[in-house]
Backbone as a chain_set.jsonl record, in Angstrom:
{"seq": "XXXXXXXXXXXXXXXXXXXXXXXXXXXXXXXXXXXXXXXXXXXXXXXXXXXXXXXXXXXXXXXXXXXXXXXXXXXXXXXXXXXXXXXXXXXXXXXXXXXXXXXXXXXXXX", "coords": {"N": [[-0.26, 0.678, 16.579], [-1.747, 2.577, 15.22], [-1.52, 1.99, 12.385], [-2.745, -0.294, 11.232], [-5.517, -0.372, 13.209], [-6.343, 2.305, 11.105], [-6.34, 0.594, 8.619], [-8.459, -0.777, 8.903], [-10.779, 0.623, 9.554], [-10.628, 2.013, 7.453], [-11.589, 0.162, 5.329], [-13.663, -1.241, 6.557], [-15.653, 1.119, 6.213], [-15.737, 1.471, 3.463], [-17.076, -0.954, 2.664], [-19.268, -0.4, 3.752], [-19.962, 1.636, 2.41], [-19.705, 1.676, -0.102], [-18.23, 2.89, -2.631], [-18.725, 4.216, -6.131], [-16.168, 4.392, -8.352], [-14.694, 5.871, -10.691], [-14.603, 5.369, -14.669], [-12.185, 6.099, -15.801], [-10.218, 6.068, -13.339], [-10.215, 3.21, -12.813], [-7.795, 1.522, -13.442], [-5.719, 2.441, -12.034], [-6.303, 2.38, -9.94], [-6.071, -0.722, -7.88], [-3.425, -0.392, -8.3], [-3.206, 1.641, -6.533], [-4.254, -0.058, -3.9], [-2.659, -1.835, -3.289], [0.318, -0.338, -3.147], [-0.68, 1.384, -1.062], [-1.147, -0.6, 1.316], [1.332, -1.989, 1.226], [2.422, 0.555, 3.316], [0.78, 0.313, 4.804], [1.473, -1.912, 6.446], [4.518, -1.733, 6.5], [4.076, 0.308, 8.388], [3.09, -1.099, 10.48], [5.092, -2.781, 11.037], [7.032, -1.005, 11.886], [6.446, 0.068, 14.474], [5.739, -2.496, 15.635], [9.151, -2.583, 15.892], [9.925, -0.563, 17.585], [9.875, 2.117, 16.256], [8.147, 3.761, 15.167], [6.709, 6.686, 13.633], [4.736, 9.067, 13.19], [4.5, 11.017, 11.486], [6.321, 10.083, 9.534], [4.942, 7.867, 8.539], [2.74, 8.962, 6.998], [4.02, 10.26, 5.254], [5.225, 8.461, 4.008], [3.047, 6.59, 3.199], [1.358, 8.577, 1.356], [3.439, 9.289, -0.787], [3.636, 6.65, -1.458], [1.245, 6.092, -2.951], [0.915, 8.098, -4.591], [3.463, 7.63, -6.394], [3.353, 5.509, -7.637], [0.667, 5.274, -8.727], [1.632, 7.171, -10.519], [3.607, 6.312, -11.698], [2.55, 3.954, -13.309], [0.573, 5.724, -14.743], [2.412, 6.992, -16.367], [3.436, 4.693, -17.804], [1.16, 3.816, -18.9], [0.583, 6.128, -20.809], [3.167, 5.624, -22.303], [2.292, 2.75, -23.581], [2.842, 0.658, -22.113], [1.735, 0.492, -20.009], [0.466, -2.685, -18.504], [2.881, -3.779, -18.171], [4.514, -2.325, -16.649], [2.543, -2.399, -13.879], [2.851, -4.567, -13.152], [5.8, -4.664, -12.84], [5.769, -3.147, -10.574], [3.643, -4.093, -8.872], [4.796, -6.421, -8.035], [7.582, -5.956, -6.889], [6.086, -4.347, -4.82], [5.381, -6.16, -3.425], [7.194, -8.284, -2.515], [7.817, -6.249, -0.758], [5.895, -6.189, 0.858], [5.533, -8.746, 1.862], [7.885, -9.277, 3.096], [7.617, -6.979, 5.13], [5.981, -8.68, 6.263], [6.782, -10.701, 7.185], [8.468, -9.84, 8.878], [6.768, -9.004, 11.113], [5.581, -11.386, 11.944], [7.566, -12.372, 12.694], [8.034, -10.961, 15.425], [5.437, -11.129, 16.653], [5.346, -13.722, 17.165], [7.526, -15.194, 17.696], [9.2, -16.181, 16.13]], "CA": [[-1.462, 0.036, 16.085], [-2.65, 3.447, 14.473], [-1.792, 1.606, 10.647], [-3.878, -1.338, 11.775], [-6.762, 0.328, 12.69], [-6.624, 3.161, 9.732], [-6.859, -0.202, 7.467], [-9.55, -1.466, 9.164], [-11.31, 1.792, 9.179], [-10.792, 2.098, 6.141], [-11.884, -1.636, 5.015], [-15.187, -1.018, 6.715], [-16.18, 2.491, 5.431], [-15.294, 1.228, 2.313], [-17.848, -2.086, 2.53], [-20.378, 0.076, 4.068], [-20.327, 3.307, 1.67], [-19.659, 0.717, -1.759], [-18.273, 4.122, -3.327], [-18.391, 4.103, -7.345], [-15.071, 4.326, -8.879], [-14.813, 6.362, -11.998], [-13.674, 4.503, -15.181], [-10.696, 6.306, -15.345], [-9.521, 5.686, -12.231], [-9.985, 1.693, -12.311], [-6.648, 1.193, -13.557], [-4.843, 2.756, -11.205], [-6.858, 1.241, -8.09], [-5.594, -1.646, -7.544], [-1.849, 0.083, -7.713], [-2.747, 2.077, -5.508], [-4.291, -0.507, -3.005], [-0.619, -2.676, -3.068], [1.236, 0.281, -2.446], [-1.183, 1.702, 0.559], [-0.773, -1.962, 2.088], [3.057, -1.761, 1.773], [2.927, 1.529, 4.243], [0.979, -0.075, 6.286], [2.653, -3.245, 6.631], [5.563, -1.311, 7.219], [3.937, 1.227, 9.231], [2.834, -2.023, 11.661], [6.506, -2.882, 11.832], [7.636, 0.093, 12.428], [5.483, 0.133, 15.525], [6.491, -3.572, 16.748], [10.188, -2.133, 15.968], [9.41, 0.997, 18.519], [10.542, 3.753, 15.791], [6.897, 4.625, 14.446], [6.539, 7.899, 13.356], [3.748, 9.162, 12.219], [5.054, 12.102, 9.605], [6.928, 9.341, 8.677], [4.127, 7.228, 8.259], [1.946, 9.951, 6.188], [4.445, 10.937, 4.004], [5.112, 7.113, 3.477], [1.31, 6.313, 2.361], [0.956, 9.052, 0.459], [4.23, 9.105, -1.433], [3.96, 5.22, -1.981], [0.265, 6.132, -4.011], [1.08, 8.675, -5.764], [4.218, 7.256, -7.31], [2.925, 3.864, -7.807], [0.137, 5.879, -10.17], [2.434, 7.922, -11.16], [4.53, 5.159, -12.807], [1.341, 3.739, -14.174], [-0.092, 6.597, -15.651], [2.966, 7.048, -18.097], [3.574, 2.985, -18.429], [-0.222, 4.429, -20.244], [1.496, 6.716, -21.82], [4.109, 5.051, -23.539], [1.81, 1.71, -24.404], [3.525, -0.466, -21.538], [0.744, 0.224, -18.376], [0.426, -3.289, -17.825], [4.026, -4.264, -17.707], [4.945, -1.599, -15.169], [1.581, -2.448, -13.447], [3.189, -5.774, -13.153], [6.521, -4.169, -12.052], [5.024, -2.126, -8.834], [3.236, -5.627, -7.519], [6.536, -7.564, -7.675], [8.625, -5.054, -6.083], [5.47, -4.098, -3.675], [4.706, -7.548, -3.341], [8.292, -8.263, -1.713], [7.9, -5.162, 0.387], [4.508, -6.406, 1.914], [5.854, -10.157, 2.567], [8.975, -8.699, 4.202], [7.242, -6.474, 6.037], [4.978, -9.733, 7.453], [7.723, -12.066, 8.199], [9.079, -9.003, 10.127], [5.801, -8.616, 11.995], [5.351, -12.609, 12.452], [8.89, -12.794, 14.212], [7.804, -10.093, 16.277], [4.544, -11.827, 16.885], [5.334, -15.456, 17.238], [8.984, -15.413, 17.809], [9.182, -17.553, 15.016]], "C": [[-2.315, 0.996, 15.245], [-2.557, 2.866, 12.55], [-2.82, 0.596, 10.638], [-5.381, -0.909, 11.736], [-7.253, 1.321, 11.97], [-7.359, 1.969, 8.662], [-8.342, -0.647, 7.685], [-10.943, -0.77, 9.258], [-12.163, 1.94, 7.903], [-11.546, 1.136, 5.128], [-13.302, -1.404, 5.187], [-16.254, 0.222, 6.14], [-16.295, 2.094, 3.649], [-16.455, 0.002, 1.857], [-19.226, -1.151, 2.886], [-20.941, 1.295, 3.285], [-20.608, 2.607, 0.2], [-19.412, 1.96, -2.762], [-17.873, 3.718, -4.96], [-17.499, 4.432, -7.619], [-15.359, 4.864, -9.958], [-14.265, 5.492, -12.783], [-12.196, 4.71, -15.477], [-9.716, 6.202, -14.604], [-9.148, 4.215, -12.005], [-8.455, 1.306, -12.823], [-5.625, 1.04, -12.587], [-5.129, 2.514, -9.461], [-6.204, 0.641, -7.201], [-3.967, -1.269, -7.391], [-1.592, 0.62, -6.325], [-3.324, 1.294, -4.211], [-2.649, -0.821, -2.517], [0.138, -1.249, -2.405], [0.451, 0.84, -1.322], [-0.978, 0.492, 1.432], [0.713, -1.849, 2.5], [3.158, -0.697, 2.605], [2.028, 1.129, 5.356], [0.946, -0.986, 7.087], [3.87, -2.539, 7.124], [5.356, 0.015, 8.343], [3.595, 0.206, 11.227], [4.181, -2.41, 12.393], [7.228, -2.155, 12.019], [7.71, 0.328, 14.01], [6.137, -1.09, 16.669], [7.881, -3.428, 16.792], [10.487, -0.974, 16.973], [10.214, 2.03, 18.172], [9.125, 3.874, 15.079], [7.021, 5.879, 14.128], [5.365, 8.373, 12.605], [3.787, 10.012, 11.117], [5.563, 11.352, 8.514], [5.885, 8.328, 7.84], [3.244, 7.87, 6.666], [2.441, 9.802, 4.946], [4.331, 9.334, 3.532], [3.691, 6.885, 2.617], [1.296, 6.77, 1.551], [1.738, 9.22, -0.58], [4.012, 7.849, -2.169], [2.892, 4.859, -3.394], [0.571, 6.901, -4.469], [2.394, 8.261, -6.942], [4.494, 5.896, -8.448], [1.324, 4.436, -9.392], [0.705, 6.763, -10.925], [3.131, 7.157, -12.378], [3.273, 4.445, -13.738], [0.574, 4.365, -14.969], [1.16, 6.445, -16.532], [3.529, 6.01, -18.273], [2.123, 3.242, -19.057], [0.309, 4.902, -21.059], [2.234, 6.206, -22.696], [3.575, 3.678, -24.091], [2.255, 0.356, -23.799], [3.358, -0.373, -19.992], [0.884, -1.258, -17.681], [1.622, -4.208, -17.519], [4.754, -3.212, -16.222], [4.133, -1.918, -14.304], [1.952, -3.222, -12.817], [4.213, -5.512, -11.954], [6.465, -3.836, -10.167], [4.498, -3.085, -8.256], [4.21, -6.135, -6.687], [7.009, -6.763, -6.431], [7.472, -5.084, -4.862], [5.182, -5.271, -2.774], [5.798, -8.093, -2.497], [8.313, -7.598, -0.706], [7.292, -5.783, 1.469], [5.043, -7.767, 2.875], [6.825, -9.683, 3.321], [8.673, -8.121, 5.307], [6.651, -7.802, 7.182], [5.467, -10.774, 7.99], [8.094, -11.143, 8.982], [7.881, -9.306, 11.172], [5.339, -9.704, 12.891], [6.763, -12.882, 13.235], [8.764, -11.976, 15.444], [7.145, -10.714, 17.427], [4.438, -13.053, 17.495], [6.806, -15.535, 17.876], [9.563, -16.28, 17.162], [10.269, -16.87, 13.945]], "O": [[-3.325, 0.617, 14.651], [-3.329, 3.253, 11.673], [-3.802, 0.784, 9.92], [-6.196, -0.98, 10.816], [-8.475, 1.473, 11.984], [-8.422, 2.122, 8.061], [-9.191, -0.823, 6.812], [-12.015, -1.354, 9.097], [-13.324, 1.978, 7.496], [-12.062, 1.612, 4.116], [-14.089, -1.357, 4.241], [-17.413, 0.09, 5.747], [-17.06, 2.648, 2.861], [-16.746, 0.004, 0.661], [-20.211, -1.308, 2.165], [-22.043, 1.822, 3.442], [-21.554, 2.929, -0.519], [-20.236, 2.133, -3.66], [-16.881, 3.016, -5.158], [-17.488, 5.485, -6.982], [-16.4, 4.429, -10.451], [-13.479, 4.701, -12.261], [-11.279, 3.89, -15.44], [-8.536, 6.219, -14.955], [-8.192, 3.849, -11.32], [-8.078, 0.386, -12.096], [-4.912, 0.077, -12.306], [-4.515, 2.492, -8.395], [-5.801, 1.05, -6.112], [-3.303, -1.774, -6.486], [-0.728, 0.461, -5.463], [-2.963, 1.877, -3.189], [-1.846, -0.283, -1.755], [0.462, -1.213, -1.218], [1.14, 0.732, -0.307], [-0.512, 0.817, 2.524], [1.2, -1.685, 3.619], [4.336, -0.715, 2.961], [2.241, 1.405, 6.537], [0.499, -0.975, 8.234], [4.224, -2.82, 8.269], [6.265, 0.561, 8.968], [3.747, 0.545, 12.4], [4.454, -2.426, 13.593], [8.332, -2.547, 12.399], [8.703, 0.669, 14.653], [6.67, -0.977, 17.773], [8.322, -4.086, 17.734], [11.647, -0.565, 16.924], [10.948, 2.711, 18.888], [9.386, 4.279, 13.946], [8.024, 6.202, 14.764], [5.13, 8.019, 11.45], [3.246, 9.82, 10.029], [5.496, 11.529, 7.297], [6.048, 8.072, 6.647], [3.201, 7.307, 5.573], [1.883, 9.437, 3.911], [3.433, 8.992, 2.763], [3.56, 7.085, 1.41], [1.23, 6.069, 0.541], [1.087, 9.353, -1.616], [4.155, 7.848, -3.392], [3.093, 4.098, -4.341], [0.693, 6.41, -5.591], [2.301, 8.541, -8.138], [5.225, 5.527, -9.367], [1.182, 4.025, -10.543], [0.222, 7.098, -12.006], [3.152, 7.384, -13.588], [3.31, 4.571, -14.962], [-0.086, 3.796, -15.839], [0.991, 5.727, -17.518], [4.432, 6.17, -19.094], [2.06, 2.557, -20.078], [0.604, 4.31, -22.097], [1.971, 6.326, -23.893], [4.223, 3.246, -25.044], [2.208, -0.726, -24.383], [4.087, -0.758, -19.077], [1.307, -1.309, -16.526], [1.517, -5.201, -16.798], [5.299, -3.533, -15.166], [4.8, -1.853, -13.271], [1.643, -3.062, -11.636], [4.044, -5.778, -10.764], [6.961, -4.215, -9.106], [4.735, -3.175, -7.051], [4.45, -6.271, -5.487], [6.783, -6.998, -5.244], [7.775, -5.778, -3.891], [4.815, -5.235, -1.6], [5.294, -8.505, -1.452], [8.755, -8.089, 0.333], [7.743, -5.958, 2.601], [5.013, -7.87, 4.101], [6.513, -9.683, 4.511], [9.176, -8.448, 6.382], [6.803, -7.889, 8.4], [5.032, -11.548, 8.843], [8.111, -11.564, 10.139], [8.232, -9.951, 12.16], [4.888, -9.547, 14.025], [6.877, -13.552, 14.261], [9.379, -12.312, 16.456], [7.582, -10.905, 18.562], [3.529, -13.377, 18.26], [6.826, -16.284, 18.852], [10.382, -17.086, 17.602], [10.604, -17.481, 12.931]]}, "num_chains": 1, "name": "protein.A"}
């Protein structure tokens, strides 16, 4: 339950601080929300799977944002940001739902 309540943590600090965003950074925001969600969506089913790890977890998170702006900064670069931008949802966007039918069969037995 430690990805759970990190998000939620996080969620609230985040409503309660209202921290300004540079403009440089807004691009790459929202990438990197999606991919922090996908680790810990899969860090939840990891958990109801009973192999959690938390190194594993870490590196997960932090790997998943930096490569997720990573790919977005030079989809800037080459003039084709918001097609990779696009890219990294899809793909993350699969991850996350996968992860939550895992977590709802867990859950529900459904």
């Amino acid at each position: 339950m430690i990805p759970a309540l990190g998000l939620a943590i996080g969620i609230l600090i985040g409503v309660l601080v209202q921290p300004d965003v540079p403009i440089w950074l807004l691009p790459y925001l929202p990438i990197a929300v999606v991919a922090a969600l996908d680790a810990v969506f899969g860090g939840v089913r990891a958990v109801l799977d009973g192999i959690f790890d938390d190194k594993v977890f870490v590196v997960s998170f932090l790997s998943n944002v930096l490569v997720a702006a990573f790919i977005v900064f030079l989809g800037d670069q080459l003039g084709v940001g918001s097609q990779l931008s696009t890219g990294i949802v899809v793909v993350l966007g699969v991850r996350i739902f996968s992860n939550v039918a895992s977590i709802r069969r867990h859950l529900f037995k459904a």
